[in-house]
C-alpha positions in Angstrom: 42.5 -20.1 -31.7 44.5 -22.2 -29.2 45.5 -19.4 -26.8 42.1 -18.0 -27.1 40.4 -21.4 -25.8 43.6 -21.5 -23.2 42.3 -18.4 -21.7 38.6 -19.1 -21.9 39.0 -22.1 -19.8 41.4 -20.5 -17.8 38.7 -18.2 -17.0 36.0 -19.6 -16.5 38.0 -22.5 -13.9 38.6 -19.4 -11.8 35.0 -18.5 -11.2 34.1 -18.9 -7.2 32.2 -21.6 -6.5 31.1 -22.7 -10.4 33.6 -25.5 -12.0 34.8 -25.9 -15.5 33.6 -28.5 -17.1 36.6 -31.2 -18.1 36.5 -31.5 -22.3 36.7 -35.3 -21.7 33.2 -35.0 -19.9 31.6 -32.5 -22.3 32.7 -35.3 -25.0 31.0 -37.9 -23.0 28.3 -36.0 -22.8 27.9 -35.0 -26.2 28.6 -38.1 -27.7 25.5 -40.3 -26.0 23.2 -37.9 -26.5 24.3 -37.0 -30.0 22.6 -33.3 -30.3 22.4 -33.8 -34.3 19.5 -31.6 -34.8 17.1 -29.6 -32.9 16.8 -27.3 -29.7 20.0 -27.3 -27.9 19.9 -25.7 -24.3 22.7 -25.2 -21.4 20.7 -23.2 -18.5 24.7 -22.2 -17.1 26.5 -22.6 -20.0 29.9 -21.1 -18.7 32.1 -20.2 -22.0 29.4 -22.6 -23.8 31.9 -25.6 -23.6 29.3 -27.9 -24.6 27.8 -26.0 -27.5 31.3 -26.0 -29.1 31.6 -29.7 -28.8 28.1 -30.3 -29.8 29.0 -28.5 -33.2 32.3 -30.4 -33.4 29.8 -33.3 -33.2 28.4 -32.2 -35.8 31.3 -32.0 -38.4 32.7 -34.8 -36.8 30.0 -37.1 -37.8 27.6 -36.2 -40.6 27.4 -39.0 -43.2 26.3 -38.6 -46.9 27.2 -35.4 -47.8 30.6 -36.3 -50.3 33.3 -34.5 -47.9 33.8 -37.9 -46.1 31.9 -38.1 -43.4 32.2 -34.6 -42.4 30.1 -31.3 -42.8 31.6 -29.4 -45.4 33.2 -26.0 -44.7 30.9 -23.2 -44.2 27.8 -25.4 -43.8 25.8 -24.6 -41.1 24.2 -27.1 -38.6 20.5 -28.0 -38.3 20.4 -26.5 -34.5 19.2 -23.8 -32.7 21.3 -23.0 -29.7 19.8 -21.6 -26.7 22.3 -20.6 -23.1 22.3 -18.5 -20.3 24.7 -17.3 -17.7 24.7 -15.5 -14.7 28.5 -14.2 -14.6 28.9 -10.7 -16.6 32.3 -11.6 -17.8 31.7 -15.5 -18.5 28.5 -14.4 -20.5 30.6 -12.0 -22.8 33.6 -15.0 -22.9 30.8 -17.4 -23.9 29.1 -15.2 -26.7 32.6 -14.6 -28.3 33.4 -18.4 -27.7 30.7 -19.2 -30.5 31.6 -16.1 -32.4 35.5 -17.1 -33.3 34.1 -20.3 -34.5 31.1 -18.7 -36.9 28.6 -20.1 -34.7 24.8 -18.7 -34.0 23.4 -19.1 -30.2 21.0 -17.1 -28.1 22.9 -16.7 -25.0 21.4 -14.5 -22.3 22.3 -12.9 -19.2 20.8 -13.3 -15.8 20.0 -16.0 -13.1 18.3 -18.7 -14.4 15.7 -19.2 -11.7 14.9 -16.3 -11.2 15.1 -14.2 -14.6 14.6 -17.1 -17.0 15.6 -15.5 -20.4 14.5 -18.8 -22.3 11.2 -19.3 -20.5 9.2 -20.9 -23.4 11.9 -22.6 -25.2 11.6 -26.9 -25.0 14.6 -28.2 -25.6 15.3 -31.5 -27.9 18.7 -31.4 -25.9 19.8 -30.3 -22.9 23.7 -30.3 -21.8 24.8 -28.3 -18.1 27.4 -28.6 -16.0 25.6 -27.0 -13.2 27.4 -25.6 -9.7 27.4 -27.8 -7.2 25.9 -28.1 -4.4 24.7 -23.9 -4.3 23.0 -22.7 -1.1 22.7 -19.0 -1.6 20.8 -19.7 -5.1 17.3 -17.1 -3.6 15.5 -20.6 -3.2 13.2 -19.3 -0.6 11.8 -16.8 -2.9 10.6 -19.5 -5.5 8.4 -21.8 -3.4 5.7 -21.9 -5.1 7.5 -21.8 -8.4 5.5 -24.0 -11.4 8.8 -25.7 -12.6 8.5 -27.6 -9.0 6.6 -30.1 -10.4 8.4 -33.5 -8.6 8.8 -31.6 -5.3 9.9 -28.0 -3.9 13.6 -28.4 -4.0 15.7 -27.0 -0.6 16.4 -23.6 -0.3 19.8 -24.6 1.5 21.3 -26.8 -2.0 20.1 -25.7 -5.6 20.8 -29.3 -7.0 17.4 -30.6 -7.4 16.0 -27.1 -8.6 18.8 -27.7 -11.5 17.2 -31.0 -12.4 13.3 -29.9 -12.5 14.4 -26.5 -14.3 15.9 -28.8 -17.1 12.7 -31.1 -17.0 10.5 -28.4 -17.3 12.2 -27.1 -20.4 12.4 -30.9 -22.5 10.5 -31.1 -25.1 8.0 -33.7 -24.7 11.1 -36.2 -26.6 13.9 -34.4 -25.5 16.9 -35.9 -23.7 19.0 -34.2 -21.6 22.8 -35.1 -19.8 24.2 -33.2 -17.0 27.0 -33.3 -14.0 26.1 -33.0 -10.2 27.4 -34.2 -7.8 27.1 -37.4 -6.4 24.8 -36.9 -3.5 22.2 -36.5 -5.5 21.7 -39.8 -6.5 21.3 -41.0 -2.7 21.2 -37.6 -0.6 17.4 -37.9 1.8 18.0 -34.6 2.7 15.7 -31.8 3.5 13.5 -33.2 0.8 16.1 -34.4 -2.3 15.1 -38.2 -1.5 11.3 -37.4 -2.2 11.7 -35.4 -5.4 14.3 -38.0 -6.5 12.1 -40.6 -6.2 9.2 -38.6 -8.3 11.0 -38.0 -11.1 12.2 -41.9 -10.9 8.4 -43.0 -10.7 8.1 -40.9 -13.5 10.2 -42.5 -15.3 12.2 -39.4 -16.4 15.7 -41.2 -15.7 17.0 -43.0 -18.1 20.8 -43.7 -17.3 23.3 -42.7 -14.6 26.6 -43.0 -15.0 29.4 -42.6 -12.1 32.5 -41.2 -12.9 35.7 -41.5 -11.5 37.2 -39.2 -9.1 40.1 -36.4 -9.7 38.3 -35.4 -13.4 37.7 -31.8 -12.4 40.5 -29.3 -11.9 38.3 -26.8 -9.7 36.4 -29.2 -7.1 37.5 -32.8 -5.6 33.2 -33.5 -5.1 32.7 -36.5 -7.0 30.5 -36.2 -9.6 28.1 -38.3 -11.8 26.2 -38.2 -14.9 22.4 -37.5 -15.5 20.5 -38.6 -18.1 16.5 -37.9 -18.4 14.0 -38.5 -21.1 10.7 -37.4 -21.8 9.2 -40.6 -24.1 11.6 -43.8 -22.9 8.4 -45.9 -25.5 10.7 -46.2 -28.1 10.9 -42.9 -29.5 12.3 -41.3 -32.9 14.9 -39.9 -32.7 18.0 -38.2 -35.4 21.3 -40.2 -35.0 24.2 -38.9 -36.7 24.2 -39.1 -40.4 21.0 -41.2 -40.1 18.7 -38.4 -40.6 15.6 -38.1 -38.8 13.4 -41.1 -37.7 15.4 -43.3 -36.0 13.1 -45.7 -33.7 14.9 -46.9 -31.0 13.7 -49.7 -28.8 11.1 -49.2 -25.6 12.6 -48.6 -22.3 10.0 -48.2 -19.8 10.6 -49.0 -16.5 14.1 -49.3 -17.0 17.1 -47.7 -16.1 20.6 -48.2 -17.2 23.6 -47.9 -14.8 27.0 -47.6 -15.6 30.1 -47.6 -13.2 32.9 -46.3 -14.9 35.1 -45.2 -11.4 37.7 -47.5 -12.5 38.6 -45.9 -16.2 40.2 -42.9 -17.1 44.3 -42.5 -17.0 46.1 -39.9 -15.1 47.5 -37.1 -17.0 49.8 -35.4 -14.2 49.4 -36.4 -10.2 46.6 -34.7 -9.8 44.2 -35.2 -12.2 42.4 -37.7 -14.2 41.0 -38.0 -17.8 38.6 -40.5 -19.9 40.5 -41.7 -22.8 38.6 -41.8 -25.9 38.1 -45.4 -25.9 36.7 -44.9 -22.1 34.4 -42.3 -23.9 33.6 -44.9 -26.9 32.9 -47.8 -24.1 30.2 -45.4 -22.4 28.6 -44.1 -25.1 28.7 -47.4 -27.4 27.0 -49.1 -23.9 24.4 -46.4 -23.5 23.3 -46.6 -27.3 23.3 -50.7 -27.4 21.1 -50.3 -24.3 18.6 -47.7 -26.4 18.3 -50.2 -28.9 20.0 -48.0 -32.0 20.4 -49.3 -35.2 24.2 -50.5 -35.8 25.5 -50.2 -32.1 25.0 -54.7 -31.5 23.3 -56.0 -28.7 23.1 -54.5 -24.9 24.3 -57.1 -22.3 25.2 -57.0 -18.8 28.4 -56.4 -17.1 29.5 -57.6 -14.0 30.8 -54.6 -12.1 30.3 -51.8 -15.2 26.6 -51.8 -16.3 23.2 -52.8 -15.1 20.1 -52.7 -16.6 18.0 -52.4 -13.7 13.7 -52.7 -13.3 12.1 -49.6 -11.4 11.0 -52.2 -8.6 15.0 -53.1 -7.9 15.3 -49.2 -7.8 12.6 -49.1 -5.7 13.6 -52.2 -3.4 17.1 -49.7 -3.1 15.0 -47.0 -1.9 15.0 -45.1 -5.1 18.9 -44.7 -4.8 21.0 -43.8 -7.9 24.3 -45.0 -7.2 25.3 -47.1 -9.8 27.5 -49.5 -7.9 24.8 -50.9 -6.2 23.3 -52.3 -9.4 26.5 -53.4 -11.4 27.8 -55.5 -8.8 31.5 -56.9 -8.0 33.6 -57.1 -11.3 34.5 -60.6 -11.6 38.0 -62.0 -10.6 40.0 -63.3 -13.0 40.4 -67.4 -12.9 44.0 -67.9 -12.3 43.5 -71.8 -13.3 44.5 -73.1 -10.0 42.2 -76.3 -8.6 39.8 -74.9 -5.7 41.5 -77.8 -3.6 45.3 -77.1 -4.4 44.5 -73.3 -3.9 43.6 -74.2 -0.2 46.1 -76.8 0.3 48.4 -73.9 -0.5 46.9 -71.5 0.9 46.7 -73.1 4.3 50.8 -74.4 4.5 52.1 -70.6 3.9 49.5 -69.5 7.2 51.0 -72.3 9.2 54.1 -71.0 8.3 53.8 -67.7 9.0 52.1 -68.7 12.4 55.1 -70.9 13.1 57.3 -67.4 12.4 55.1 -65.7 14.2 55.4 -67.5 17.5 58.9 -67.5 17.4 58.9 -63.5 17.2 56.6 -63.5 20.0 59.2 -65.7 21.9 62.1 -63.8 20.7 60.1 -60.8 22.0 59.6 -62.0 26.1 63.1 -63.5 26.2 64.3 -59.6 25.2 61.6 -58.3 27.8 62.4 -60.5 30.7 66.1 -59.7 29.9 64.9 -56.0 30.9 63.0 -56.7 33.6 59.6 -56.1 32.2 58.6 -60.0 32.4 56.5 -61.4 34.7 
């Protein structure tokens, strides 16, 4: 099974211009929106990556059902999965993915825009990865396309069509996650700043989360994290092992931001990983912020997350970057007096100043001793 996943990543990291999603992100992913039951959909599911961890989820986390705390062999989960890829090869990697693991998904073939295998499906969960930043996605033959709702999205960058594709198929309390890049939480290009703010007037966004550079083995575009919801009134929703009905609390008008550039460790020179306790951190943030029974109270944290009003959004011109609403982490107190610090502070410049002139003295002697002194 291990060689088998080796080469489906391997794979699917090769294909030209599309980027394999990092497990560490797919976790993340998986793990604040919790896909416990429902409609799961990935509109460029790759090797269906997240519809593996979503069912490891699953097992991981059921309560109540006397095989502590884990789905019981051969039990199958209460979702429907729903995928679709473009790439011949990558759809047939992807359909055998779920089949070595026993595990039912429609997964079609075609381009999402503009063969949409899953038209009428409304998803209770969407997870993508989408390619970034496409240009030659045929967006001048879709103008007038009805999932355009926020705004026609450039026919030169395929971003924002991603985005109202996956808003069009939420159901009307479905939550979705997914990775783009980070110009599209600030890019005013050709259109993206307009749609952007739509959807943020619509209160579709619900948290952004940026993540820290060198995660991806295929692309060095920094990414971030998506996360839209259809009813942010305090919805019901299914945690894990809760079963269903699970209020949590109103968040209209709101948006949480979280800044997580700074965690992760590196795993070779090149690339970086989020631990599971930077995974934990995130998630644990995201569902204290939701209001969900058992996860303590949301607060504040200088530098790492920000629960900000739609008119501070607005008053940043509807940008998404997060670390414009976390702030500067705070500086340790090393315990020395303001007073003494200066006092301190100020005797080691005047010394270096006083071993700075002399340098600059020893300097001219040495130039006037070669003739270059005035």
């Amino acid at each position: 099974m291990q060689e088998v996943s080796r080469i489906l990543v391997n794979a699917e990291g090769k294909k030209g211009g599309e980027f394999y999603t990092p497990r560490c992100v797919v976790k993340l992913l998986v793990e604040m929106l919790e896909p416990y039951r429902g409609r799961v959909y990935d509109p460029c599911c790759g090797s269906s990556g997240m519809f593996v961890q979503s069912i490891e989820f699953i097992h991981a986390h059921a309560k109540g059902n006397g095989n502590g705390g884990r789905t019981p062999k051969g039990a199958k989960p209460d979702i429907s999965i729903y995928g679709q890829e473009s790439n011949y090869t990558t759809w047939r990697l992807a359909k055998m993915n779920l089949a070595i693991r026993g595990i039912d998904g429609q997964i079609a073939h075609g381009d999402t825009f503009h063969n949409d295998r899953h038209a009428d499906v409304k998803a209770d969960f969407i997870l993508a990865n989408p390619p970034f930043n496409i240009s030659d996605w045929g967006g001048e033959r879709l103008r007038e396309d009805k999932r355009w709702k926020y705004g026609v999205p450039p026919a030169g960058n395929a971003n924002f069509a991603w985005v109202q594709h996956m808003v069009y198929h939420l159901a009307p309390a479905g939550v979705a996650g997914f990775v783009l890049a980070n110009g599209s939480m600030s890019s005013n290009q050709s259109g993206e700043g307009e749609i952007r703010k739509n959807l943020i007037e619509a209160d579709l966004v619900d948290c952004m989360v940026a993540l820290p550079g060198q995660l991806f083995y295929s692309t060095q575009i920094p990414a971030c994290l998506w996360f839209l919801a259809r009813d942010k009134k305090g919805s019901l929703v299914s945690r894990a092992g809760e079963g269903p009905g699970v209020r949590v609390r109103d968040r209209r008008g709101h948006v949480l931001f979280i800044d997580a550039r700074k965690l992760g460790r590196m795993v070779d020179r090149t690339h970086r990983e989020l631990t599971g306790e930077d995974i934990a951190r995130i998630a644990d943030t995201y569902h204290a912020w939701r209001g969900e029974r058992g996860t303590g109270k949301y607060t504040d944290v200088l530098g790492f997350c920000k629960s900000a009003l739609l008119d501070e959004v607005r008053k940043h011109g509807h940008v998404l970057t997060p670390g414009r609403y976390v702030g500067a982490e705070a500086v340790e107190d090393d315990g020395e007096p303001f007073e003494e610090k200066m006092k301190r502070l100020t005797a080691t410049l005047k010394e270096q100043c006083a071993e700075a002139a002399k340098l600059d003295k020893a300097i001219w002697a040495n130039l006037k001793e070669l003739g270059y002194s005035k």
